[in-house]
Each structure stands twice: as C-alpha cells, then as structure tokens.
N, C-alpha and C positions, 0 to 999 in steps of 0.2 A: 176787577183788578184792584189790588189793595192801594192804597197813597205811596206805598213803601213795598219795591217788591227786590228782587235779588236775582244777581248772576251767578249762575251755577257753571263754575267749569272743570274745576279737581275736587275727587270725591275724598280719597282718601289724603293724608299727607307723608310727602317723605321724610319731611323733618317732623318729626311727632314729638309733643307733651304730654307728660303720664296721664294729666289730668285733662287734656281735651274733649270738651263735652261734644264736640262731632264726631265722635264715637259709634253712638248711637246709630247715626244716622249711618252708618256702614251697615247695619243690621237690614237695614231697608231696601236692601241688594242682596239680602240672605251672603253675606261675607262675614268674617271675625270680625270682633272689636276690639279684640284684643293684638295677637302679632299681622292677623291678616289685615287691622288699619293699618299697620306700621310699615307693612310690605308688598300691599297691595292698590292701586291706584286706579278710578275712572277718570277718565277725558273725555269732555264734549269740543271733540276737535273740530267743530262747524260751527264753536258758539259766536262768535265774532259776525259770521256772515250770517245766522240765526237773529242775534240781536237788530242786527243793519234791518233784516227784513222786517222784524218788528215797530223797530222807531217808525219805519218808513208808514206803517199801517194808518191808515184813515181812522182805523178805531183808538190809537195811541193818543193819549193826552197830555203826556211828558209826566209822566208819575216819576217820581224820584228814583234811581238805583243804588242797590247797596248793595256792597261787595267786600267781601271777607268776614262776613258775620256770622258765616259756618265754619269752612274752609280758606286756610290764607290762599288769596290770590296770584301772591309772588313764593309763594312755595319754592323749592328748586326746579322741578318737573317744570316749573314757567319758562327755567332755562331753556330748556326742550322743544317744548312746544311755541311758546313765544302766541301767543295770543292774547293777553292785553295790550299791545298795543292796534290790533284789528277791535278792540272792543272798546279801548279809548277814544280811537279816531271815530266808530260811529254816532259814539255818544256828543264828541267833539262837533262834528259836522250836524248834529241832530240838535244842537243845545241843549240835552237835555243833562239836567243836573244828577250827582252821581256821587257818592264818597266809596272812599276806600277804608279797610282798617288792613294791616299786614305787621306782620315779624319782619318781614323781607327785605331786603337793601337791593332785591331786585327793581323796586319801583323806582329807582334813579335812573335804572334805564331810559324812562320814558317820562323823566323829567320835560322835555320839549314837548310832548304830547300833554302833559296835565298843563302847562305855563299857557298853549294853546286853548287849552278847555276851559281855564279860567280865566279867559278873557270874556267868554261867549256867555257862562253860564254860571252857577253855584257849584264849585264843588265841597267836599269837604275829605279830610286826609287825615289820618290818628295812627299812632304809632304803637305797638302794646309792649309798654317797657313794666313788669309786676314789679321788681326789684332789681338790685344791681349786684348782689351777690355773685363772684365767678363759679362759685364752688357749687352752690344752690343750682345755677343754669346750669353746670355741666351734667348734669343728673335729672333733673327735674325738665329740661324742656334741650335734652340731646339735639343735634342737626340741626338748630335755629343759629340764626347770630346772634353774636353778644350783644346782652344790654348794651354796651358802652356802642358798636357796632350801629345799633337802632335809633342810638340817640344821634349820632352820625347823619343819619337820614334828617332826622329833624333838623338840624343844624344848614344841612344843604337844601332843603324845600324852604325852610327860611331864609336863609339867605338870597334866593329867585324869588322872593314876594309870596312865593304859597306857604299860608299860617298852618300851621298841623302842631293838632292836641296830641296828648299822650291817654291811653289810656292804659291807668295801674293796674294792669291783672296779670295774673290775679294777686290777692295779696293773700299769702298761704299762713294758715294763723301757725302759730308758736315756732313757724319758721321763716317768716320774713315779715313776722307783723312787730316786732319789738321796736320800740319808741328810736332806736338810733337807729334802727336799720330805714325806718322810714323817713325819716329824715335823710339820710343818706341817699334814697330815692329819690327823692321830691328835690333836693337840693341839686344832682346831675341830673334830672326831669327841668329842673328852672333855668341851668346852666347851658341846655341847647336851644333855649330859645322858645319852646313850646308853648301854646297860644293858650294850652287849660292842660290841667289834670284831672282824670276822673276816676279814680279808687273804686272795682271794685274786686270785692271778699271773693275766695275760691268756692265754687258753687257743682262739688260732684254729682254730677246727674246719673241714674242710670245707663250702662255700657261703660260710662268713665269710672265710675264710681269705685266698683270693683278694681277696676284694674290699678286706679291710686291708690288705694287701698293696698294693694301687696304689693307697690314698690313701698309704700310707707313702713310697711308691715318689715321689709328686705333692710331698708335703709334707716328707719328711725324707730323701732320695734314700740321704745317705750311711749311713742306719742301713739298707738294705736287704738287703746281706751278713752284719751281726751276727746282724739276726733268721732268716737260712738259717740260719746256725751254731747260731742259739742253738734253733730250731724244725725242725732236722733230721730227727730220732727222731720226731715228730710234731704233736699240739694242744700238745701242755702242754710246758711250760719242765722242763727239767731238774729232776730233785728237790732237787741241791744250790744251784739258785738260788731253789725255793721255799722251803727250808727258809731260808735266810738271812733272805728277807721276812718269813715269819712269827715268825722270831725277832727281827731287828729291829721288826717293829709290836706283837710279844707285850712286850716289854722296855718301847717307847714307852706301851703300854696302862698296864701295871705305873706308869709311872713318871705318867704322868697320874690315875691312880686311874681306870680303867675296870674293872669287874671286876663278882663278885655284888654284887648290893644287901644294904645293909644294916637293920636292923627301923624300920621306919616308911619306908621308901624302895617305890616301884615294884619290884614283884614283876622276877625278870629273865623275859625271855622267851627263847625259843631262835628261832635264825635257822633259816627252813625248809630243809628235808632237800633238798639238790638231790645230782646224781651231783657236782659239781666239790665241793659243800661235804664232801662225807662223804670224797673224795681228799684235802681239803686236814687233815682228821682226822687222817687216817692217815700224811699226812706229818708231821702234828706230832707225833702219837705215835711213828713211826719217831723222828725229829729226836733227842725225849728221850734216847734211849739211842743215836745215834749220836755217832760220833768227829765233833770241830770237822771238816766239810766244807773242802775249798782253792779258792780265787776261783781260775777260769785265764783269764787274758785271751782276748780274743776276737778283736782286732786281730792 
C-alpha cells in the first residue's frame, strides 16, 4: 500500500469541467468521456462502512487519505447520497490523517466533523479557485459554485481554526492567465483568508483533451492553433510557461501576505499530494536555480 492512497466514491461528476482530466478514467468502465461523464455517474454506496473495515484492519498502518484528487468528493450527488460524513467519522474515530481537495460548499456540511478530526489528527483541506472570472466559470466549469462561492468556504474553515490553501487551477493560458487577471485571483485568494496558493497550468490529458478542445474550438475558434503550438510535446504546457505562472502568482502571494501562519493564526495545512502537484514542485524548484526563461510568441 502506497504512503498516499485515495477514496474512491463518485465516478463520474455531475457538475463537470470541459477540461477535467477524470475523464479518462470513465473509459475504465467502458462508459463516454465525453456526454456520458457529464451524465452518467458510479457510487460506491458501502464506501463509508468499506473504509471503517479497512482502518480497522491489523494490517492498516494509518497511511495518509486523499480525497478528491480524481473526483470532487462534495460533488452535488454528495447531496444524495451523503456519505462523507460516514467516511469522515471513520477516519475521525481511526486518527488517521486525511485531506480533502473539492469545488464544493458542500463540505460546510460537516464542518463539525473535520473541527472533530482536527483535533485527533492532521488533516489538510484546499479549495480549487483557477480564477474569478464570472463569465469564464459559467462556461468553462458549468454546475460548480462560483469562485466567489468557494472562496466563501475558505473564509468559514478559517474562521473555526481549520487553515485551507487554495489551489489555482487550473490557470487556462491566454484566457485567465493575463497579468491582471491573476492578480485579481490571488488578491480574492489573499482576501479569504487562505493559508497558501498553489498555481497550477491547465494540463489536457487524454479523454479531456479532446473534448476541451472543441469547446475551445465552439467558444474561442481563434485560440485553437496557439493551444496546438503551445500543447504539442503533450498534457502539460511547456516548463518555461509554467515557470512564469508560478512565479508571477509566487511574487502576487508574497505581495498579498499568503504564506506560513503566523503564532495565534490557523495552523497551515498542505494542499494534497497529487502527480500534477508534486510536477508543479519540481518546476519550482527547477525555476529557483534557472536562468530568467524568454517569452517566444506564439503567433
């Protein structure tokens, strides 16, 4: 069993992003990845008393859980079914430590169940706010709450002592990556309270890939050849454009006061280990000790 392993409860989501790379992973159910993630949904409606039996195991060693690093956990279907808090109470009663990442404003539900868990144990809680454009979310990430909505969340886990970062994603280049618009992110990202920012670049994977692709194609025609050029080599954006982002939203951080908490403040939490978070590490640690990168147009 891995350090870092994950709860699996909704396959697909009801509120969908064009560009959601748990796309894919609907294929692995022989189902679409296209309308059929956007309308079609699994539930592991026993995961709660699944997990319970787990922790409980002799063989269990308290390996860490991570949760919504495929699928958001507070989806709306959570409404429904209501099983995180059967999932938080085990881990609660188990100590064993656990983060979330969600869109969701359902996880206020069970505010009294995380304030309970972080008494016993580590958790960690991230928010994913990419940008704050209204016009941008209502198109690009349909059925979620509003930015402004999720920063909301953050505001109220801070305010009960639990610290929650944000993470920035995605940041969609030439349409929410422009120097004011990210500042306008990072400044309502500093403004709820948020214990870090972590920026990262929109990364179409195959199953997503395509299907962003012709909403892009639908809604922004002329940026269709930038993103070949700029997503040629593959998912993820060149290093020298993520290093940019991350240094322009590191500098905005700095300059907002995001950063560790200070004594009498919300402990900080860390934003859970995914593969794109732990790349987006590694280019910031490259970045430190690289030569200033050169913009080359793309036109």
């Amino acid at each position: 069993m891995p350090p870092v392993s994950g709860t699996r409860r909704h396959r697909a989501r009801s509120s969908t992003c064009v560009y959601c790379f748990a796309r894919k992973t609907h294929s692995y159910l022989d189902l679409d990845t296209g309308l059929g993630f956007d309308s079609q949904i699994v539930v592991k409606v026993n995961a709660p008393e699944l997990l319970r039996r787990r922790l409980g195991s002799r063989r269990w060693q308290g390996e860490h859980r991570a949760m919504g690093t495929n699928v958001d956990c507070y989806q709306r279907a959570e409404g429904r079914y209501q099983l995180m808090p059967g999932i938080l109470a085990a881990l609660r009663d188990h100590a064993n430590p656990f983060s979330i990442l969600t869109k969701g404003t359902l996880i206020l539900r069970d505010l009294e169940l995380l304030k309970q868990a972080s008494q016993v144990t580590d958790i960690g809680i991230s928010v994913s706010v990419g940008f704050v454009e209204q016009e941008l979310w209502r198109t690009v990430e349909p059925g979620t709450p509003a930015p402004e909505r999720r920063l909301d969340v953050v505001r109220t886990l801070t305010a009960h002592g639990i610290g929650c970062g944000v993470l920035m994603a995605p940041v969609i280049p030439f349409l929410s990556d422009h120097p004011g618009q990210l500042r306008a992110t990072v400044r309502a990202i500093a403004a709820s309270g948020a214990t870090s920012v972590t920026p990262l670049v929109l990364h179409p994977r195959p199953g997503a890939r395509e299907w962003f692709m012709a909403w892009l194609g639908h809604h922004h025609p002329h940026l269709v050849r930038r993103y070949e050029r700029l997503y040629a080599e593959g998912a993820y954006a060149p290093k020298w454009y993520q290093r940019r982002i991350t240094r322009q939203v590191h500098d905005l951080a700095e300059e907002y006061g995001i950063g560790p908490t200070g004594a009498g403040m919300p402990r900080r939490i860390r934003v859970p280990e995914t593969a794109e978070a732990q790349e987006m590490a590694e280019v910031q640690e490259t970045s430190e000790h690289a030569p200033e990168p050169i913009q080359l147009t793309l036109l």
